[in-house]
C-alpha positions in Angstrom: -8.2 58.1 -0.7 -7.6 58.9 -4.3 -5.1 61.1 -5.6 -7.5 64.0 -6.0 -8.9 64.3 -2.7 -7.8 65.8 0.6 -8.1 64.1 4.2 -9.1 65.5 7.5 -6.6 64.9 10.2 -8.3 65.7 14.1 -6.1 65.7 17.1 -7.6 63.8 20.0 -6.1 65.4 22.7 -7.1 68.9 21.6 -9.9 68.5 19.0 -7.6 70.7 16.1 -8.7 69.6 12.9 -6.1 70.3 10.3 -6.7 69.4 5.9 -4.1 67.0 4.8 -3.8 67.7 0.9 -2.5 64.9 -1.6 0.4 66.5 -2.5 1.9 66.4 1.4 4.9 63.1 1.4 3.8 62.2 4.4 1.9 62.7 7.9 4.8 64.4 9.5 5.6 66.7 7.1 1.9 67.9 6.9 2.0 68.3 10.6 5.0 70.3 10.9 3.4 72.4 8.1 0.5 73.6 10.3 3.4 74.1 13.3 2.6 71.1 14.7 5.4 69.7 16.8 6.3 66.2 16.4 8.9 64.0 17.8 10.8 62.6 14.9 14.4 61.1 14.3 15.2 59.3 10.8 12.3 60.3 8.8 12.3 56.9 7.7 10.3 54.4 9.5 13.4 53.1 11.1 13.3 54.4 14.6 9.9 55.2 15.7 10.1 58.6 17.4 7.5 59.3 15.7 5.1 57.1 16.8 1.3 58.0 17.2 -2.1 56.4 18.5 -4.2 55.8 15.8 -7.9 56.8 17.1 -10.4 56.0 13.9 -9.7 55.7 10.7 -6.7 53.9 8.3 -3.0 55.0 7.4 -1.3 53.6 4.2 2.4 53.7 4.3 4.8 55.2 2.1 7.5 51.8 2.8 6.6 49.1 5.5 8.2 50.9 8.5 11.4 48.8 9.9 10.8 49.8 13.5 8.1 48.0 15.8 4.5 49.2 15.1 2.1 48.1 18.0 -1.6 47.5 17.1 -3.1 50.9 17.0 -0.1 52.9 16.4 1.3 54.4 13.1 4.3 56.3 12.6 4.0 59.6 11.1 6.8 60.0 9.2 6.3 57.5 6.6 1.9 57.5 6.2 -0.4 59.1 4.8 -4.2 59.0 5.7 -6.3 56.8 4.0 -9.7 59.1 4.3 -10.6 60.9 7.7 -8.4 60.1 10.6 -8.0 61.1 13.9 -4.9 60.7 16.2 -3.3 61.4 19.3 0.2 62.6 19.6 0.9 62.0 23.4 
């Protein structure tokens, strides 16, 4: 994804398809923008509250996160998308 373009987010478990603009720090904060409720702690990769499925598509992150990232899982607060995604909260 280049600096210029936006991204489109879709939520698996309810199909809600939300624009995730270039200027947005990171996947949780673009969520939370739309009024999207996320479980978060440090913000910071450290924990992993904020832990997600990844569906389709690729995340680049902000700072290798510090907490345990399974295959298939990203953590919101410290990605962004890399093109399309889609991802499921629960």
């Amino acid at each position: 994804m280049n600096n210029e373009s936006t991204a489109s987010v879709t939520l698996a478990e309810n199909s809600q398809r939300i624009e995730y603009s270039p200027g947005c720090p990171s996947l949780l904060h673009c969520l939370e923008s739309q009024k999207i409720d996320v479980a978060y702690q440090c913000r910071e990769g450290y924990c992993g509250a904020c832990r997600a499925t990844l569906v389709s598509g690729n995340v680049k992150y902000n700072e290798e996160p510090l907490a345990f990232v399974r295959d298939g899982e990203i953590l919101l607060c410290c990605s962004k998308p890399n093109g399309n995604i889609s991802i499921n909260l629960k």
